[in-house]
Backbone and ligand atoms as CSV (ligand in chain L), in Angstrom:
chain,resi,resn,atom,element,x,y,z
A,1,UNK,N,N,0.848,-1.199,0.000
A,1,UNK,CA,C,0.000,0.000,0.000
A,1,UNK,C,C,0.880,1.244,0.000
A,2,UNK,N,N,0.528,2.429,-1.049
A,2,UNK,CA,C,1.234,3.125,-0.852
A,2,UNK,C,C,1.469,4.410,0.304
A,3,UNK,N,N,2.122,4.889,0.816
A,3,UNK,CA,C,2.128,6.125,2.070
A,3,UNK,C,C,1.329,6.767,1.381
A,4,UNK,N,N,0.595,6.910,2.254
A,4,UNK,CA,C,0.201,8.344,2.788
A,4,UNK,C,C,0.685,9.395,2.841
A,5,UNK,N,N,-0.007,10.209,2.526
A,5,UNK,CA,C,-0.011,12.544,2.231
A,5,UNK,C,C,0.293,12.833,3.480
A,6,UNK,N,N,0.703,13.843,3.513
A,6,UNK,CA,C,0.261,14.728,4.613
A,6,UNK,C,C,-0.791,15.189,4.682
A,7,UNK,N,N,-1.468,15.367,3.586
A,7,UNK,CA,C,-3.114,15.777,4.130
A,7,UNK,C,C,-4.352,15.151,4.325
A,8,UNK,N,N,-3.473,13.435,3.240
A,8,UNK,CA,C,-4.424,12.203,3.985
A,8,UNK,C,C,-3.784,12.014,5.524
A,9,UNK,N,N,-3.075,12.414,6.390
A,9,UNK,CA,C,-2.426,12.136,7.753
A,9,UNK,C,C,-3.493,13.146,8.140
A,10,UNK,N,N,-3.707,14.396,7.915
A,10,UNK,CA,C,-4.206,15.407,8.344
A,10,UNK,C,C,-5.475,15.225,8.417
A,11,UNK,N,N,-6.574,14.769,7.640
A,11,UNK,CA,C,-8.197,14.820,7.462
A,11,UNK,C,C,-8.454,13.626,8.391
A,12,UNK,N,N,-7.374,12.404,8.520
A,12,UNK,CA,C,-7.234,11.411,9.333
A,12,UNK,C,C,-7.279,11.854,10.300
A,13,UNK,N,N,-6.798,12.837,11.183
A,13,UNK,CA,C,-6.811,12.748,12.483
A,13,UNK,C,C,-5.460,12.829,13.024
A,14,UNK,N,N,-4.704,12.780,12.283
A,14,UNK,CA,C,-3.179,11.853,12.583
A,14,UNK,C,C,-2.457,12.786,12.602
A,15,UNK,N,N,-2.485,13.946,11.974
A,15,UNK,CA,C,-1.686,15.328,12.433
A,15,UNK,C,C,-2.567,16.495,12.610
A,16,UNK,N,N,-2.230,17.610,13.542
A,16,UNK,CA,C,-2.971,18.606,13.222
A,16,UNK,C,C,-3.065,19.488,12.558
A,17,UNK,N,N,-4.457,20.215,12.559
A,17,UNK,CA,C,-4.323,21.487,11.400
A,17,UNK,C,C,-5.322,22.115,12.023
A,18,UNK,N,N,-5.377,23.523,11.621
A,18,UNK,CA,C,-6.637,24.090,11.681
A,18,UNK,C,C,-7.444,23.771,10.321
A,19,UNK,N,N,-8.551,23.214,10.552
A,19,UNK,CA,C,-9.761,22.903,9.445
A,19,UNK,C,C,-10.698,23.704,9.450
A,20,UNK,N,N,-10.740,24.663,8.235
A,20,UNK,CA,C,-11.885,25.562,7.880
A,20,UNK,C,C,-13.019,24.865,7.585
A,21,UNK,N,N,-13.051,24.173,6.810
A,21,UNK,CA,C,-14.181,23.666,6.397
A,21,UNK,C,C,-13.632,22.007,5.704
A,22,UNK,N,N,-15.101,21.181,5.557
A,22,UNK,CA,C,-14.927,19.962,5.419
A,22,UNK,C,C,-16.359,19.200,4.846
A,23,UNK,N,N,-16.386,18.646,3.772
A,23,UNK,CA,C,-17.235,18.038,3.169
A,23,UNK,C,C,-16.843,16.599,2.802
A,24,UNK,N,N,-18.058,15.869,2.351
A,24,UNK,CA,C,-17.717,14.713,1.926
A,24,UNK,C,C,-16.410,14.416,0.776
A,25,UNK,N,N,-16.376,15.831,-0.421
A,25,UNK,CA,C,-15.836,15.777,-1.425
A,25,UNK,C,C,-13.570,15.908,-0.824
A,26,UNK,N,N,-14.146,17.173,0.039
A,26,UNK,CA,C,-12.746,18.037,0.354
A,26,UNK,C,C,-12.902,18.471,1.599
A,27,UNK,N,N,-12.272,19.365,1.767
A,27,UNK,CA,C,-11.389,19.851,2.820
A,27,UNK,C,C,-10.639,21.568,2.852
A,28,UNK,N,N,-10.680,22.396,3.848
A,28,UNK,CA,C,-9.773,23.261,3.968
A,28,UNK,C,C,-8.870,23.543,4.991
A,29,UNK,N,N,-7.678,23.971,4.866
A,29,UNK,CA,C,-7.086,23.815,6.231
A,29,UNK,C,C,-6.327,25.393,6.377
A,30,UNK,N,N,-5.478,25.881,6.936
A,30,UNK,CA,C,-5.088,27.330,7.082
A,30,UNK,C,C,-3.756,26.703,6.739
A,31,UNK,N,N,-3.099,27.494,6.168
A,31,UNK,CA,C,-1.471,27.364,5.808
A,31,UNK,C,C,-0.618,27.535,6.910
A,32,UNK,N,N,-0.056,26.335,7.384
A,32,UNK,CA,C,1.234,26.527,8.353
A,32,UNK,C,C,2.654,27.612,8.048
A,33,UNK,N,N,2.452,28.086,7.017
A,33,UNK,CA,C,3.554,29.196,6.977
A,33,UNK,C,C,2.877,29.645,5.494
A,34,UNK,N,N,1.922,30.885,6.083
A,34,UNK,CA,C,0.937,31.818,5.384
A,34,UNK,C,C,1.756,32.793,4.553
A,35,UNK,N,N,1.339,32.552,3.553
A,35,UNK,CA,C,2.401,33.467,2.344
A,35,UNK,C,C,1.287,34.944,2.549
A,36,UNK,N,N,0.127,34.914,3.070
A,36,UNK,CA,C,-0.585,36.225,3.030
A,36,UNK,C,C,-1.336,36.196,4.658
A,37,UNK,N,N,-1.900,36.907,4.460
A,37,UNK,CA,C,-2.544,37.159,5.824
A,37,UNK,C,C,-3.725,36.083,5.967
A,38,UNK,N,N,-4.106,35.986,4.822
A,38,UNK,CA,C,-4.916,34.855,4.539
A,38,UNK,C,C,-4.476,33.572,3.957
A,39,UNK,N,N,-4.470,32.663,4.409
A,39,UNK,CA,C,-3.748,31.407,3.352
A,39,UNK,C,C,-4.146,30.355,3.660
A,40,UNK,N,N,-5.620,29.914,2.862
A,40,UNK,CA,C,-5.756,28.341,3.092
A,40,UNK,C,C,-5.462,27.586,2.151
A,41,UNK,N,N,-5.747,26.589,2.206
A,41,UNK,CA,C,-5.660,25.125,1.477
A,41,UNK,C,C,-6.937,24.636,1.084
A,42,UNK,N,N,-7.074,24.105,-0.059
A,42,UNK,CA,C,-8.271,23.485,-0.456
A,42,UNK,C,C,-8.222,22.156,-1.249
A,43,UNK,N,N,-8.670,21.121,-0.445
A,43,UNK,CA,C,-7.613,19.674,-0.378
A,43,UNK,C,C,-8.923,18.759,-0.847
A,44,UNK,N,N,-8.280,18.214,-2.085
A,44,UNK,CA,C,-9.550,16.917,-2.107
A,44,UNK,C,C,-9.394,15.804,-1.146
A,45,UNK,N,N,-10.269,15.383,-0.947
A,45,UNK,CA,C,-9.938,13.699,0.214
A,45,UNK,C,C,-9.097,12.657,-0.672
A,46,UNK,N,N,-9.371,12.659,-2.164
A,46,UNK,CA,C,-8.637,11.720,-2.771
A,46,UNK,C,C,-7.365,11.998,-3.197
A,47,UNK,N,N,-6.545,11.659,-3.069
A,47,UNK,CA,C,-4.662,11.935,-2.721
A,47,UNK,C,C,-4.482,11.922,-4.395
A,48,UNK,N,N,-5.239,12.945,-5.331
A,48,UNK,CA,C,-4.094,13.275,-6.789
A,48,UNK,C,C,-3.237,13.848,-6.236
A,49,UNK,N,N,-1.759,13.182,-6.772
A,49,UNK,CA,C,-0.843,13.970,-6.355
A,49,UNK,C,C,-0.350,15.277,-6.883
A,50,UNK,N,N,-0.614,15.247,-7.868
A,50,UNK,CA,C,-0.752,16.739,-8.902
A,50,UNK,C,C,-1.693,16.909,-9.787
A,51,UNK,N,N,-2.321,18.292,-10.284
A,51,UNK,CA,C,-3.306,18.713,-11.067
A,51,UNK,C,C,-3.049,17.476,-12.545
A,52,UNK,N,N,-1.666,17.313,-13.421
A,52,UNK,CA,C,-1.777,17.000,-14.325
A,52,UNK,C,C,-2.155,15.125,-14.000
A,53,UNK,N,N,-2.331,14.777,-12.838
A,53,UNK,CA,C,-2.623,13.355,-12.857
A,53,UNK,C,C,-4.251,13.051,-12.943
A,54,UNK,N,N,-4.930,14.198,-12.495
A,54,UNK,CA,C,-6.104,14.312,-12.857
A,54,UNK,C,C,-7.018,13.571,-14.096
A,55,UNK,N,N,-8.048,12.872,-13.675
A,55,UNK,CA,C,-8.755,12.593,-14.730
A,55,UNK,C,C,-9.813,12.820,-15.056
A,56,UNK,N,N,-10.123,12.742,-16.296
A,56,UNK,CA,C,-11.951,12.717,-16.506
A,56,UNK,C,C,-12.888,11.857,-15.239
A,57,UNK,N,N,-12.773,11.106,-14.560
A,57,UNK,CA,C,-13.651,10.713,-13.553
A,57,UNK,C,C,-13.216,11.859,-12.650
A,58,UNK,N,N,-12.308,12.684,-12.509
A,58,UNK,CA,C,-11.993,13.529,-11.518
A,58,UNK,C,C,-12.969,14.756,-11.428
A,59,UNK,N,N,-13.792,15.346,-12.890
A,59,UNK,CA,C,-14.099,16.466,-13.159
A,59,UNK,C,C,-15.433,16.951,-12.227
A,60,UNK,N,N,-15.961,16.459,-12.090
A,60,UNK,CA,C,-17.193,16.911,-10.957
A,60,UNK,C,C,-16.245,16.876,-9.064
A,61,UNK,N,N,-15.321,16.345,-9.100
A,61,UNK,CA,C,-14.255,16.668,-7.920
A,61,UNK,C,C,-13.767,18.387,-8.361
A,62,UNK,N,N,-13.208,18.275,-9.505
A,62,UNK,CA,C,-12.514,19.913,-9.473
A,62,UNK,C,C,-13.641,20.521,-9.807
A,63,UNK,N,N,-14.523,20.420,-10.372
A,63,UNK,CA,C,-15.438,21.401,-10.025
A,63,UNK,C,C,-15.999,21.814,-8.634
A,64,UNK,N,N,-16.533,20.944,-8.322
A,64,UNK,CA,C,-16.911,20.879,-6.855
A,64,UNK,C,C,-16.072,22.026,-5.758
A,65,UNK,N,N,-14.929,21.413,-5.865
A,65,UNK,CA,C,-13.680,22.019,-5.086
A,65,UNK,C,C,-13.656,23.403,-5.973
A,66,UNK,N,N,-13.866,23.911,-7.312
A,66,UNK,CA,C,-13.608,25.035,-7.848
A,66,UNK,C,C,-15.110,26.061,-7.008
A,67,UNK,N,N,-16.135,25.489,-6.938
A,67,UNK,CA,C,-17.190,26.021,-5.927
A,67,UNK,C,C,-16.791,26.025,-4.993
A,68,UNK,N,N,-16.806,25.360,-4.411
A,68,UNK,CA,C,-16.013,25.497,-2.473
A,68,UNK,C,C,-14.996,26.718,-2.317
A,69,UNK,N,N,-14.301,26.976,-3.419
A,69,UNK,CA,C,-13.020,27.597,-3.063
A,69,UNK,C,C,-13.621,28.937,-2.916
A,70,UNK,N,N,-15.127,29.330,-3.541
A,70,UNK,CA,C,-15.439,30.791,-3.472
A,70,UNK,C,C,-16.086,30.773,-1.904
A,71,UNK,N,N,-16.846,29.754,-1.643
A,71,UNK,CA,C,-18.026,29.046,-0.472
A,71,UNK,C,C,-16.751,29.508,0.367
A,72,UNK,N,N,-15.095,29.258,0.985
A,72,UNK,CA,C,-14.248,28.981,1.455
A,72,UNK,C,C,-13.781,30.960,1.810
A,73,UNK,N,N,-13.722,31.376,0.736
A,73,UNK,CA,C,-13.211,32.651,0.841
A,73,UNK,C,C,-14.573,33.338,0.956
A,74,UNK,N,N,-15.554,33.192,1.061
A,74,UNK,CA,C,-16.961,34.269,1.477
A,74,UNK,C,C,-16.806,34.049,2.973
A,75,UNK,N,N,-16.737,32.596,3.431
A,75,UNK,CA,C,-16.661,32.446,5.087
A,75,UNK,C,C,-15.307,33.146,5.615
A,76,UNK,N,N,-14.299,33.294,4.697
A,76,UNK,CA,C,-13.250,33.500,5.408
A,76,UNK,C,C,-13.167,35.479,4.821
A,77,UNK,N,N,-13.693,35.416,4.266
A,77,UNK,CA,C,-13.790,37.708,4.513
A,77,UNK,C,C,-13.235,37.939,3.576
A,78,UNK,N,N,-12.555,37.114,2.407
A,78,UNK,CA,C,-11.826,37.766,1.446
A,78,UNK,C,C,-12.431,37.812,0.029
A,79,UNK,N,N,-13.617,37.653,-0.286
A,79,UNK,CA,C,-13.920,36.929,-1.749
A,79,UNK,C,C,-14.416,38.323,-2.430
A,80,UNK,N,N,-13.627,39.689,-2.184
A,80,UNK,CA,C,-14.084,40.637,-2.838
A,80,UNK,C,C,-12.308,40.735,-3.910
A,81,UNK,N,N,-11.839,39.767,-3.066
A,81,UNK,CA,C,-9.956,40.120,-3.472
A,81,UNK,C,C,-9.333,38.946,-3.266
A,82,UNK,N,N,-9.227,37.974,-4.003
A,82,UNK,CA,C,-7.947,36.503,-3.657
A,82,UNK,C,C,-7.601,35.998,-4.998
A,83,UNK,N,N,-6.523,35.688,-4.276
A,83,UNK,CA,C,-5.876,34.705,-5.361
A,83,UNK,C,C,-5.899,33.228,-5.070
A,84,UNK,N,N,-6.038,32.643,-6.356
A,84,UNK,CA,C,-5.885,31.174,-6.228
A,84,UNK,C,C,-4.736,30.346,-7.070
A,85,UNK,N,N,-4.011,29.706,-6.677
A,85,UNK,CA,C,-2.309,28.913,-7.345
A,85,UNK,C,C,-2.897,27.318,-6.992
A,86,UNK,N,N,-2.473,26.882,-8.111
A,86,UNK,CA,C,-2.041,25.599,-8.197
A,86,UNK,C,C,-0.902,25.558,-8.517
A,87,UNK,N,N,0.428,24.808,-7.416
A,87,UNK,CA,C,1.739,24.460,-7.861
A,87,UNK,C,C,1.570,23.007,-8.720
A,88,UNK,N,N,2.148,22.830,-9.735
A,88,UNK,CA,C,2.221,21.521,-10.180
A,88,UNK,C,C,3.534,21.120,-10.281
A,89,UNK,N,N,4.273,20.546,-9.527
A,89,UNK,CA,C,5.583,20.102,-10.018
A,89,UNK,C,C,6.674,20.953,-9.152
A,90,UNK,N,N,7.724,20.772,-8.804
A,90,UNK,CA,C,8.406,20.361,-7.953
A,90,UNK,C,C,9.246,22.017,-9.054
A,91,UNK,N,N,9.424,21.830,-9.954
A,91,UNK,CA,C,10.255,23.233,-10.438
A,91,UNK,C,C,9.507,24.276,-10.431
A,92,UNK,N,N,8.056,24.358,-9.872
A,92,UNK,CA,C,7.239,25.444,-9.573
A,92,UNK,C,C,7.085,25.431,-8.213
A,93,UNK,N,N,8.016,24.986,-7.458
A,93,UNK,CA,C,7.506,25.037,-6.234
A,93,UNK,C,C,6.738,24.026,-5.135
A,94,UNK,N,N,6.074,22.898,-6.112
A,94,UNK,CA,C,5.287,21.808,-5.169
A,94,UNK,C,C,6.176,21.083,-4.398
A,95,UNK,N,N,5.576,21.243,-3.065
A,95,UNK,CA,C,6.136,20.163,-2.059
A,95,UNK,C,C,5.921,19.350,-1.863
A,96,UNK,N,N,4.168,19.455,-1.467
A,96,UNK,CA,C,3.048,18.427,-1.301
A,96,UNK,C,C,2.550,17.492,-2.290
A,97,UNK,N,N,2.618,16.671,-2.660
A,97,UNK,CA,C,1.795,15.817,-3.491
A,97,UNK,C,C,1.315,15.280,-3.200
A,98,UNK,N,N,-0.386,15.984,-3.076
A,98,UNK,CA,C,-1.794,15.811,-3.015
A,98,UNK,C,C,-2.110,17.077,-3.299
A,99,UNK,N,N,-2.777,17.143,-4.474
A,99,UNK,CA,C,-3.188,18.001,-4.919
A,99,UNK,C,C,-3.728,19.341,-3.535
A,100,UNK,N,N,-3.548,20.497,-3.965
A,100,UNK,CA,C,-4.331,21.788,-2.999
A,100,UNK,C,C,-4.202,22.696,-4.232
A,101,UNK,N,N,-5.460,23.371,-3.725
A,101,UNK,CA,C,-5.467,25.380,-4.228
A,101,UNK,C,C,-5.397,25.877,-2.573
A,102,UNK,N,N,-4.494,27.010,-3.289
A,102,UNK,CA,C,-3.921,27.809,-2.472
A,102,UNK,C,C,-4.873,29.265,-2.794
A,103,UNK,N,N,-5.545,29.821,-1.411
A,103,UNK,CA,C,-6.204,30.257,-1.588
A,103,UNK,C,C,-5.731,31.658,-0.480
A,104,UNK,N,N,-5.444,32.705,-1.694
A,104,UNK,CA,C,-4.460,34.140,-0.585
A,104,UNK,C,C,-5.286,35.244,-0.889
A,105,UNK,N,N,-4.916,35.654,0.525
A,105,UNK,CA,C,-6.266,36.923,0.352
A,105,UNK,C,C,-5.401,37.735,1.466
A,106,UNK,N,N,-6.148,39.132,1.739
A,106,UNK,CA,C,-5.783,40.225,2.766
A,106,UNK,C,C,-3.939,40.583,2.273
A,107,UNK,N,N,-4.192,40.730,0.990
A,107,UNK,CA,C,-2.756,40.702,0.594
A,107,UNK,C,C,-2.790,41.711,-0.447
A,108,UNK,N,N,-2.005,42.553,-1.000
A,108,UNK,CA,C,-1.735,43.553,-1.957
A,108,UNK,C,C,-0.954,42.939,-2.799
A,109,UNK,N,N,-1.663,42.516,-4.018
A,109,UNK,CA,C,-0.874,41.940,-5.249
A,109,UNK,C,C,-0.995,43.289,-6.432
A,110,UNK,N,N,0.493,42.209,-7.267
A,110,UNK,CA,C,0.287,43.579,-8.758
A,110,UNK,C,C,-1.160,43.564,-9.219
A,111,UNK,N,N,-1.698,44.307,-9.783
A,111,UNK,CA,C,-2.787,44.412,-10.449
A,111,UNK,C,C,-2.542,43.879,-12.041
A,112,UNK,N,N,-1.249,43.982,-12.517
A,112,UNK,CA,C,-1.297,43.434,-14.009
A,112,UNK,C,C,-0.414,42.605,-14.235
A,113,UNK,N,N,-0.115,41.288,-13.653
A,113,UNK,CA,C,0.663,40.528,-13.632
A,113,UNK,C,C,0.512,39.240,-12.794
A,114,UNK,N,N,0.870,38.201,-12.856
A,114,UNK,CA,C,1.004,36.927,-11.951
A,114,UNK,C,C,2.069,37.077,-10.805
A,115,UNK,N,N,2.714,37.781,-11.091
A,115,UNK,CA,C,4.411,38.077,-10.075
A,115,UNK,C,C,3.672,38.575,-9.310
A,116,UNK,N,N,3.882,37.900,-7.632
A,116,UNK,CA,C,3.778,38.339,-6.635
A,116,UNK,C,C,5.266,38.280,-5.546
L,1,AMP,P1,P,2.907,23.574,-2.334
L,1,AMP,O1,O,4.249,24.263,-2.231
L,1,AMP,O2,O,2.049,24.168,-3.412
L,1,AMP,O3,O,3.047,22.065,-2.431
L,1,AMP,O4,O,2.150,23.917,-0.991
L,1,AMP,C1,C,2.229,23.137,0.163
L,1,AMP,C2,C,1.783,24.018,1.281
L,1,AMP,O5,O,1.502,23.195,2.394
L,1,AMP,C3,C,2.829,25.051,1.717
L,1,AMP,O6,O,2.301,26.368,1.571
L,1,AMP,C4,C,3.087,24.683,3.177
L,1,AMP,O7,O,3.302,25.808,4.003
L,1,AMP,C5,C,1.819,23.934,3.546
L,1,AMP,N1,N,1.971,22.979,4.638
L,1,AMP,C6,C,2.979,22.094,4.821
L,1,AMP,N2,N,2.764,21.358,5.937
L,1,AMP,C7,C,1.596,21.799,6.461
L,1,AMP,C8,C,0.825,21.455,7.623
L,1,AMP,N3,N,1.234,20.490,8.479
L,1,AMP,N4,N,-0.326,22.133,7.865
L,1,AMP,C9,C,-0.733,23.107,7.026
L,1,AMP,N5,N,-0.060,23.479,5.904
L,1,AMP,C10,C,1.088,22.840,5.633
């Protein structure tokens, strides 16, 4: 069997987090080292380890989770202003493999650009 995520350890019980919110589909948790004032996580229960492993049985999951993520930032005060990142891959930055959107808010980004 293969290991376990850290965020299958996490929805388990098995490590902690703060959990925003939680459905049958997913999950949110607050970022242990918050790139903004706001910084959650928005975690499916099923361990894709990256966006491109994704499949067509997956698509009512990322949708789902693409709803939640606004449902996620209305509860959390920011959904007039956030950003959302998917890292895919390890030369962009991914650590985790299990898929998350990264969801940053209460933050002053460029207005005409991705560079933050
Ligand atoms: P990424 O670099 O896109 O793979 O993002 C992984 C994110 O998970 C980073 O922003 C980390 O700060 C965050 N992270 C790592 N461990 C934990 C944890 N135990 N609880 C909450 N967030 C975590």
């Amino acid at each position: 069997m293969s290991e376990e995520t850290l965020f299958t350890k996490i929805i388990n019980g098995d490590i902690p987090a703060d959990i925003v919110y939680e459905d049958e589909h997913c999950f949110a948790i607050k970022d242990i080292a918050p790139k903004a004032p706001t910084h959650l996580l928005v975690i499916p229960k099923k361990p894709i380890p990256k966006l491109v492993d994704a499949s067509a049985e997956d698509k009512v999951l990322l949708g789902h989770m693409m709803l939640m993520v606004g449902e996620i930032a209305k509860k959390a005060g920011v959904d007039e202003a956030f950003r959302v990142i998917i890292n895919n891959g390890e030369g962009v930055g991914q650590t985790v493999f299990h898929l998350h959107l990264h969801i940053l808010g209460n933050k002053k980004f460029s207005e005409d650009s991705l560079g933050f």
